[in-house]
C-alpha positions, 0 to 999 in steps of 0.5 A: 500500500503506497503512503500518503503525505501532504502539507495543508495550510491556508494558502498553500499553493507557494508551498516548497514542501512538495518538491522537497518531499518527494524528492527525499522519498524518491531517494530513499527508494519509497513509493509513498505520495506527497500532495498539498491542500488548502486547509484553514483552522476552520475546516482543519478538525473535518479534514483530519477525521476523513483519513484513513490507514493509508495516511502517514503523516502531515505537514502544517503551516500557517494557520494551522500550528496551533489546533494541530496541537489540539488535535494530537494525543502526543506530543515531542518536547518542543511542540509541548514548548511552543503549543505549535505542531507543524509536523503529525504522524499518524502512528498508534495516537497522532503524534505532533511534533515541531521541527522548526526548533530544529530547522532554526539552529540546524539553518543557523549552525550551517551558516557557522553560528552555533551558540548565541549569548543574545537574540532579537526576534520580531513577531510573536506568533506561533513561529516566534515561540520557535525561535525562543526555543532555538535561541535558547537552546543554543545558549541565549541568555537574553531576548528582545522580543519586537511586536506590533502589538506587544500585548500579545507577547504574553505567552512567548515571555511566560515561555522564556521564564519556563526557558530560563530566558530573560524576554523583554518585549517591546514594540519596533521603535524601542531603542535597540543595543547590540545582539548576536543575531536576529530571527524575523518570523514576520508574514512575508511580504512584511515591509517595515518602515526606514526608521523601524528597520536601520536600528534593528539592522545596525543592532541586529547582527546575522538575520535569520528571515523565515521569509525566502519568496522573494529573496532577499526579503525588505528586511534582508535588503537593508541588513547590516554587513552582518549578513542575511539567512533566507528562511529557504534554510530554515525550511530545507533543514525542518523538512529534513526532520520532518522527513525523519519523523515519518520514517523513523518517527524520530526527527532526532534518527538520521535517515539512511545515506542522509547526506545524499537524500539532502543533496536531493532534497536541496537540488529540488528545492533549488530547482522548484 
């Protein structure tokens, strides 16, 4: 029986994962399916009760992090962290998982940043509670956390004290100081005002900009010579766990021969 796979999310048609996907299990020698869907959160618990036993997993992206936390029975550490799955597995429970935590660091650490003393993220929705948990974990003592509405940050500073992480949340014209990177997890297309962006950039260190289409972003554009990540990175390294935890159910376990599933994976990407 051939597995099924898909991403869903509202929109979706932009999706890279496809390309991605396919190519990892054509790789691996897998005749499983990976297809998308237009799925909002309003229709996400309908959609999930017509699966049936030849669906191994999903992929979700925005707007549906937050109830396909709800919706799963399990959950790894980082998605219990942040309150947001992007990754179920349809196993013996449905499993959720956040391979975003990981495809941060992972995106960061290949571009030779391994530990951070301090970070500033910009957003803070469900994608900004990742970045915290990246920063974190890759040492961040300290956090500026910028929002538009920074009332509704509450959430993310209860998690850094959980974390251990001093957050101070301001809105996008607060006076900056110095960080050793920063991660924008702004919707893309997102472009901010000149006296909003020159301090943050001149402040900001390496950008880390989950946005990739178009690239570079506005923020990436006007980025100090510090140096700009596109978001593909953070994409192409979550969905390398991803692919993990549908073959192992571990985004941890390497897959088999990884290093030439990534090269195939990376080509697609590149090529989509």
């Amino acid at each position: 029986m051939t597995a099924r796979l898909a991403v869903w999310g509202a929109p979706i048609d932009h999706s890279k994962s496809p390309a991605l996907h396919t190519a990892a299990y054509r790789a691996l020698g897998l005749d499983w399916e990976y297809g998308r869907k237009h799925v909002d959160a309003e229709h996400f618990a309908a959609e999930l009760a017509q699966g049936d036993a030849t669906w191994r997993g999903l992929s979700l992206t925005m707007p549906l992090k937050e109830v396909a936390f709800r919706s799963a029975t399990r959950h790894d550490r980082h998605a219990e962290l942040t309150g947001a799955v992007n990754t179920l597995l349809f196993a013996d429970a449905l499993h959720g998982f956040n391979t975003d935590v990981g495809g941060i660091i992972d995106a960061l650490a290949e571009n030779g940043i391994r530990s951070l003393a301090s970070a500033r993220i910009l957003g803070a929705g469900a994608t900004a509670a990742s970045a915290l948990v990246a920063a974190s974990e890759m040492g961040a003592q300290h956090v500026d956390l910028r929002a538009r509405r920074p009332e509704r940050a509450g959430e993310i500073a209860r998690l850094g004290e959980r974390l251990g992480v001093s957050v101070a949340v301001s809105d996008f014209l607060s006076p900056a100081s110095d960080v050793d990177a920063t991660i924008a997890t702004l919707p893309t297309g997102t472009v901010l005002d000149a006296d909003v962006t020159r301090p943050l950039a001149a402040t900001g260190g390496v950008l880390l900009d989950a946005a990739y289409a178009p690239w570079p972003s506005a923020l990436a554009s006007v980025w100090n010579s510090a140096g700009a990540i596109s978001g593909l990175a953070m994409l192409f390294n979550q969905a390398v766990r991803q692919v993990r935890v549908f073959v192992h159910g571990d985004p941890l376990i390497e897959l088999p021969d990884e290093a030439r599933v990534r090269d195939e994976m990376y080509t697609a990407l590149m090529g989509d």
